[in-house]
C-alpha positions as CSV (number, residue, x, y, z in Angstrom):
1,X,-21.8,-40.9,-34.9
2,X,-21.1,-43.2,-32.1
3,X,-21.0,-40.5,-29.6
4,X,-24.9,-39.8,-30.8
5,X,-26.0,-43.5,-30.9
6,X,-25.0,-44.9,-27.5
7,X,-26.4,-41.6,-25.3
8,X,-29.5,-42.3,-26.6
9,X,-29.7,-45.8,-26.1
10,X,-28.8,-45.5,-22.7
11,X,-31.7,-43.2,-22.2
12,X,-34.1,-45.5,-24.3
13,X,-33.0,-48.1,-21.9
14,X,-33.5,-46.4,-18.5
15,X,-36.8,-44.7,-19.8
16,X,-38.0,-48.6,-21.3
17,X,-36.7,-50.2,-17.3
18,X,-37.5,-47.3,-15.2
19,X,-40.0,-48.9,-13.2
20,X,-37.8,-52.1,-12.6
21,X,-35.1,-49.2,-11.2
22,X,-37.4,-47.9,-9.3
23,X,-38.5,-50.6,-7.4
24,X,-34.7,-51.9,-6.6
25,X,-33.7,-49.0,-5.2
26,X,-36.5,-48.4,-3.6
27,X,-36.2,-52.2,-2.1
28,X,-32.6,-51.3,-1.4
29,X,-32.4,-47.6,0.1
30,X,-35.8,-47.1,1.0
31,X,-36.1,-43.7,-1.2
32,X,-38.1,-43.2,-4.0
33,X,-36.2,-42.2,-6.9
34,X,-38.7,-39.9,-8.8
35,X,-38.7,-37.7,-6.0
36,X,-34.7,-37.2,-6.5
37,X,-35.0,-36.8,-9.9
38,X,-37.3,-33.9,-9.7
39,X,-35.5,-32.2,-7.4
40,X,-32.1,-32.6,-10.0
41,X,-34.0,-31.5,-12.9
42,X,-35.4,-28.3,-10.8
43,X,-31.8,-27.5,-9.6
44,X,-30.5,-27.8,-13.3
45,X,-32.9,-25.7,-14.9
46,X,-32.2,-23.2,-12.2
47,X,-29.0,-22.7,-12.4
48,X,-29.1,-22.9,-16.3
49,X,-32.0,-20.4,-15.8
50,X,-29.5,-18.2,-13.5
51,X,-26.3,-18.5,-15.9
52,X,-28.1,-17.4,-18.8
53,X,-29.7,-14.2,-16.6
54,X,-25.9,-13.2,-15.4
C-alpha cells in the first residue's frame, strides 16, 4: 500500500509547488521548465505510441 501512497504524494506535492519550481530553476539555469516537460511527455507518448504499433 505504501508503494501507492508515497507516488502520489510526491506528485500532489510537485503539482501543489510547481510554480515555486519553476521559478528556481528558472532563476538558476535560465530555462523554463514547462517547455522541457512538454517535450518529455511528447517523446513518451511517442515511443509508447510506436511500441504498441510494432
Amino acid at each position: 500500500m505504501l508503494k501507492f501512497i508515497l507516488p502520489a504524494i510526491i506528485v500532489f506535492l510537485i503539482v501543489l509547488f510547481w510554480e515555486k519550481i519553476n521559478e528556481m530553476i528558472y532563476k538558476k539555469f535560465n530555462i523554463k521548465i514547462n517547455n522541457i516537460v512538454i517535450l518529455v511527455f511528447l517523446a513518451v507518448i511517442i515511443a509508447i505510441t510506436a511500441l504498441l504499433y510494432f
